[in-house]
N, C-alpha and C positions, 0 to 999 in steps of 0.2 A: 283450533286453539292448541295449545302449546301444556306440554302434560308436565305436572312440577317436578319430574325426573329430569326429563330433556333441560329445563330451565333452571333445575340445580346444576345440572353437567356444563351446561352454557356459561354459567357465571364461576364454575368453577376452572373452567379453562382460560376465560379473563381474568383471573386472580392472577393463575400459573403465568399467565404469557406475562402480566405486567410485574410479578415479582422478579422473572428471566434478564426481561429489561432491565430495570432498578439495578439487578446483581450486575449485571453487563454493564450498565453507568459506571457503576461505584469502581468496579475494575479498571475501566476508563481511566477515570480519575485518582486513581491510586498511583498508575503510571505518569500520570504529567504531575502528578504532585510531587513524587519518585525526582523526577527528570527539571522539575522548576527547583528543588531542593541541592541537587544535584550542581545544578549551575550557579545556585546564588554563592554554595561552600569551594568551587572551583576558583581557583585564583584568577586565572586566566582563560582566556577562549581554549588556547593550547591543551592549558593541564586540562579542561574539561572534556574537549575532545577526546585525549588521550585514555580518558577515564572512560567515558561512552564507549571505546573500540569502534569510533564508527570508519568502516570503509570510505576510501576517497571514493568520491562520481566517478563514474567510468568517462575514459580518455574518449573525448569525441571524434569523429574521422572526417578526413579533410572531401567534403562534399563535391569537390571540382575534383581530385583525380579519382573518384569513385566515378561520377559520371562520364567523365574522359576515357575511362579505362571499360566501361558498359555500354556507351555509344562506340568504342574502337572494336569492341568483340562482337555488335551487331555488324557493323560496316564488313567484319570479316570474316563473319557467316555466310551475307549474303554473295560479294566477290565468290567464295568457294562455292557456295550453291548448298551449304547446309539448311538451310530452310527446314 
């Protein structure tokens, strides 16, 4: 059986853990409230953007001469005998 120490400490670190959460939610939610506010007073996509500072995606690389260029440097490994 379970002694009402251990069983006060047990429910008291279920309090702690879901008040943790709850605060983690709400901050959550302060940012998309933040960032929905944010867009609705932006005129445009543009000015909103420009407001957020968000970095463009990074430039993606062309998949055919990355391969062409890593099948050429294996081809010319083995020729040489670098193995």
């Amino acid at each position: 059986m379970i002694s009402a120490t251990t069983a006060l400490v047990f429910i008291s670190l279920i309090i702690i853990i879901f008040a943790a959460l709850q605060a983690y939610r709400e901050n959550l939610w302060r940012i998309e409230r933040k960032d929905l506010y944010d867009r609705i007073m932006a005129g445009g996509l543009a000015e909103y953007r420009s407001d957020a500072k968000e970095k463009p995606p990074p430039r993606g690389g062309n998949m055919v001469t990355v391969g062409l260029r890593k099948a050429h440097n294996q081809q010319m490994k083995q020729l040489r005998g670098d193995d």
